[in-house]
C-alpha positions in Angstrom: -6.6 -8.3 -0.4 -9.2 -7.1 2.2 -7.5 -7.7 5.9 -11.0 -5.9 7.7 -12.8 -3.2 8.0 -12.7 0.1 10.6 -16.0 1.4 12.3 -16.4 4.6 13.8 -17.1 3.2 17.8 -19.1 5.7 20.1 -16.2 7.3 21.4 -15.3 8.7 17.6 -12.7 6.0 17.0 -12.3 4.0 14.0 -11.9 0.3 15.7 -11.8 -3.3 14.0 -9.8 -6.4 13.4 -7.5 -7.3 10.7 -6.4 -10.7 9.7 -3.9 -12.4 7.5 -2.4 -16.0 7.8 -0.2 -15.1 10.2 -1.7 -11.7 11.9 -4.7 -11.6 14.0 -5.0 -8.0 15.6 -8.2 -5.7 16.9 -6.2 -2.1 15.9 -7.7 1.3 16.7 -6.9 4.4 14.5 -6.4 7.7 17.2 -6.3 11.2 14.7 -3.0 12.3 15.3 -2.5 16.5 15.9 -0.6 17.6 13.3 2.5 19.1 14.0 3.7 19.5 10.2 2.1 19.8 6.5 3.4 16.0 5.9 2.0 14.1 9.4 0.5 11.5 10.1 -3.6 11.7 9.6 -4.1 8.6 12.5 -1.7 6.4 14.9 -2.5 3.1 15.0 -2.6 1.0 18.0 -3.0 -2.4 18.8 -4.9 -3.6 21.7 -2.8 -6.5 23.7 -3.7 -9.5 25.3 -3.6 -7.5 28.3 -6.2 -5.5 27.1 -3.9 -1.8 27.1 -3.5 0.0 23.7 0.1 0.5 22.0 1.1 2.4 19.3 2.1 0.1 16.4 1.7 2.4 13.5 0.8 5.5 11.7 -1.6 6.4 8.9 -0.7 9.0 6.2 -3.4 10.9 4.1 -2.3 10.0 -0.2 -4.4 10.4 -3.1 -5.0 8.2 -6.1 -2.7 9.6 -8.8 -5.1 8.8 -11.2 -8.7 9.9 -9.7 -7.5 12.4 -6.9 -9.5 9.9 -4.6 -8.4 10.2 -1.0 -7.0 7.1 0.9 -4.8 6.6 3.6 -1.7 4.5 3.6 1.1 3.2 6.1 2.2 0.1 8.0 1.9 -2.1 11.4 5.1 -2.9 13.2 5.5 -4.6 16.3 8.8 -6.6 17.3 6.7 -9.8 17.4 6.0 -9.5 13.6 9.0 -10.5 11.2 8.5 -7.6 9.3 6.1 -4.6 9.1 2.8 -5.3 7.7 2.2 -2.5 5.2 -1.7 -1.3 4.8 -4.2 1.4 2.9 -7.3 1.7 4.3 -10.2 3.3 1.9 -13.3 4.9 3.1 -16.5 3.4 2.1 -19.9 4.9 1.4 -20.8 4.0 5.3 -18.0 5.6 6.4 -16.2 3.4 7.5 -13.0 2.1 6.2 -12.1 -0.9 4.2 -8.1 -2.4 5.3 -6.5 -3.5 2.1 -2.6 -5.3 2.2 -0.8 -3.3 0.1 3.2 -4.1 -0.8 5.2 -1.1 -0.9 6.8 0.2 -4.2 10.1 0.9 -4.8 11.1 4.2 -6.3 11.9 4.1 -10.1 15.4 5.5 -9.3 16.1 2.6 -6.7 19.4 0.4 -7.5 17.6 -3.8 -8.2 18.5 -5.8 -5.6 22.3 -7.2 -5.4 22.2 -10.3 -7.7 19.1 -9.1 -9.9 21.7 -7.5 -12.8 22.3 -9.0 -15.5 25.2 -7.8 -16.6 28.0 -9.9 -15.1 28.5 -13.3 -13.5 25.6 -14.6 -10.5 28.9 -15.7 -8.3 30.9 -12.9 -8.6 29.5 -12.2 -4.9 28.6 -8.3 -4.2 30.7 -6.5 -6.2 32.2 -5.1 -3.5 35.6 -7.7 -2.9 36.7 -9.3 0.1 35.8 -7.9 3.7 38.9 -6.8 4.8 37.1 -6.1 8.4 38.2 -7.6 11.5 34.9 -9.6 12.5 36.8 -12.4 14.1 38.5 -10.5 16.2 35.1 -8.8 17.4 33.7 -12.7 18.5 31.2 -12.2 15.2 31.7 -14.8 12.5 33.2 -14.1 9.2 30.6 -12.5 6.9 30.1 -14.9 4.1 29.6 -13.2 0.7 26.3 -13.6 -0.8 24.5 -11.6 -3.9 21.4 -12.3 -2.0 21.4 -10.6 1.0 19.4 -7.4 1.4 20.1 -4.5 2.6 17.9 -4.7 5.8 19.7 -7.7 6.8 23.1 -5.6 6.1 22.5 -3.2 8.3 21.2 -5.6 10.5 24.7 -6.9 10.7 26.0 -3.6 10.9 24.7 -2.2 13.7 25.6 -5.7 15.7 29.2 -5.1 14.8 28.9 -1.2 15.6 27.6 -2.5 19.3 30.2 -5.0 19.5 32.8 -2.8 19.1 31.5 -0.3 20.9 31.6 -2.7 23.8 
């Protein structure tokens, strides 16, 4: 899915909006010095209703496995979004550069999701037993056990109880 396109401005930036539903954003990509083999090729930043730049992202340079075609690929985050809005941006004839959504793929040597296996019961919970933790006496609600929770959202969790104890 095309979210916009990138011109080269006069200044030698690539500028241009994006849009999905729920993202409306004029982004600038900045060539970032590289400081190691494996760096980012471009920052992103996001101009604000203010009209200031901030960083919101970086670009790094992949290939297509298949064709050896160079692309560049890497997300938007900002702590208004819900989550990061992941991106590849391809170069066109013009020289510009198309911005295509892209979802980002999970390693083949990733662990499915807690709930996705097959191979036992769906209420048998995580897997992992009862919490033995003392979240009550931290003012934090009992963690209820659920095979659908993701991981961001544990460690979510986790960090609030490392800052409560720590407290």
């Amino acid at each position: 899915m095309n979210l916009g396109n990138l011109k080269l401005n006069a200044n030698g930036f690539f500028v241009g909006k994006i849009a999905t539903v729920s993202v409306a954003m004029t982004i600038c990509l900045r060539p970032w010095e590289a400081r190691k083999e494996n760096s980012p090729r471009f920052e992103i930043l996001g101009l604000t209703p203010a009209r200031t730049w901030v960083r919101v992202g970086f670009l790094f340079e992949q290939s297509m496995k298949d064709t050896g075609e160079a692309f560049l690929q890497g997300s938007i985050d900002d702590p208004s979004m819900s989550k990061p809005l992941y991106i590849a941006c391809f170069r066109e004839d013009d020289g510009s550069y198309n911005v295509a959504w892209s979802r980002p793929r999970r390693a083949r040597n990733d662990l499915a999701p807690i709930g996705d296996a097959t191979d036992g019961p769906a209420d048998e919970g995580d897997g992992l037993g009862e919490s033995t933790a003392p979240a009550g006496d931290l003012g934090l609600p009992p963690v209820e056990p659920s095979s659908r929770r993701g991981r961001r959202a544990e460690q979510a969790q986790e960090q609030q109880q490392e800052e409560a104890a720590s407290a």
